[in-house]
C-alpha positions as CSV (number, residue, x, y, z in Angstrom):
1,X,-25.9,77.5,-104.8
2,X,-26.5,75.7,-108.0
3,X,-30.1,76.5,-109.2
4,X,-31.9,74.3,-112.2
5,X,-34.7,73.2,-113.2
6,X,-36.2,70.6,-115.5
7,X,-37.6,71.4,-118.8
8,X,-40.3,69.7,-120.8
9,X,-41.5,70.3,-124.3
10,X,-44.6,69.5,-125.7
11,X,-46.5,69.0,-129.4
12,X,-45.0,70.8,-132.0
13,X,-42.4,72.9,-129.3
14,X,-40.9,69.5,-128.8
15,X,-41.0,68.7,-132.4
16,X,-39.3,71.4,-133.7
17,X,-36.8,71.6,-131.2
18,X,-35.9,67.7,-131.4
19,X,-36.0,67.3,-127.7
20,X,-38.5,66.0,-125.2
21,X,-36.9,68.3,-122.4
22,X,-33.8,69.3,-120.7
23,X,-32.3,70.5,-117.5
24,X,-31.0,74.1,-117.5
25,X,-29.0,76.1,-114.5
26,X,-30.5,79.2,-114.0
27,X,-28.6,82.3,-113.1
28,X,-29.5,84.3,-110.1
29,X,-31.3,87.1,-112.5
30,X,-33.6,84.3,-113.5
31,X,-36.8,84.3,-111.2
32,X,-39.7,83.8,-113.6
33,X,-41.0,82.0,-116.2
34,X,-40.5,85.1,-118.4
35,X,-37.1,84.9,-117.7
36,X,-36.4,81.4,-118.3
37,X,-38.2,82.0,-122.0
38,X,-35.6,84.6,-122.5
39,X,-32.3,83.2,-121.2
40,X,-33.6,80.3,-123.7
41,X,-34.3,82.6,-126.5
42,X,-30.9,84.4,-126.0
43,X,-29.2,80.5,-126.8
44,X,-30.4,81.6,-130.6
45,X,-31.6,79.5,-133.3
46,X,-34.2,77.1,-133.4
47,X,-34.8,78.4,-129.6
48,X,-35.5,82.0,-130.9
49,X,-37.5,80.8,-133.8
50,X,-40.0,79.0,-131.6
51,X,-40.2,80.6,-128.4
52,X,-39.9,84.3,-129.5
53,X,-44.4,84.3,-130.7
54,X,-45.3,83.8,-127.0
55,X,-48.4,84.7,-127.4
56,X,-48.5,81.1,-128.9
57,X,-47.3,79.1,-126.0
58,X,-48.7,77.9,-122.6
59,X,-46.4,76.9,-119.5
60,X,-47.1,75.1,-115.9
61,X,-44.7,75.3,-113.1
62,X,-44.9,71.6,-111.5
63,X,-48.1,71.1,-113.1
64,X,-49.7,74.1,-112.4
65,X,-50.6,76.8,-114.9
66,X,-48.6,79.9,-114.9
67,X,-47.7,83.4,-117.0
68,X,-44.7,85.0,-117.8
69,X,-44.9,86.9,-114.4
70,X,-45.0,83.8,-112.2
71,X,-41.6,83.4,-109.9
72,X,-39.3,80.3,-110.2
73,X,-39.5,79.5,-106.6
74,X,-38.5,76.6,-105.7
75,X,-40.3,74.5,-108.8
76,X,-38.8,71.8,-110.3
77,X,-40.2,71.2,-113.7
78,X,-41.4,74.0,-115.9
79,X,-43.3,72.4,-119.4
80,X,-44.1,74.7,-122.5
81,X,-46.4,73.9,-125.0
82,X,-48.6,75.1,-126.9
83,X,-52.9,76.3,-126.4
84,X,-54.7,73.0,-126.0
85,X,-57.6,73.2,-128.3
86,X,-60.7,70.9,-128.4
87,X,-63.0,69.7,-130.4
């Protein structure tokens, strides 16, 4: 069974990446956000550079918030980004 998901980028994570998102396959090891974040780091280069400092980036699973411990499931989107300040 071929398992993916949608990607989506936001702020300066799309910025310096150059993309708005993507659609990845993820491997049957893959099951949670943490994973995902890794299997992207592990592509290298501009990936590494900007996903390694996760303490400075958020995600949501089909909209909703989650950590590097939530599973995969069966969600279709997962968006990075980074805190949302305010002002």
């Amino acid at each position: 069974m071929d398992r993916s998901i949608n990607l989506i980028y936001f702020a300066w994570v799309r910025e310096r990446l150059g993309l708005d998102g993507e659609r990845v396959s993820l491997g049957e090891d893959v099951e949670t956000i943490g994973d995902v974040l890794t299997m992207l780091i592990n592509r290298g280069g501009a990936y590494a550079e900007i996903l390694s400092d996760v303490e400075k980036l958020r995600f949501a699973l089909d909209q909703d918030y989650g950590t590097l411990a939530s599973p995969i499931g069966a969600a279709r989107e997962l968006a990075i980004f980074p805190p949302v300040t305010g002002g």
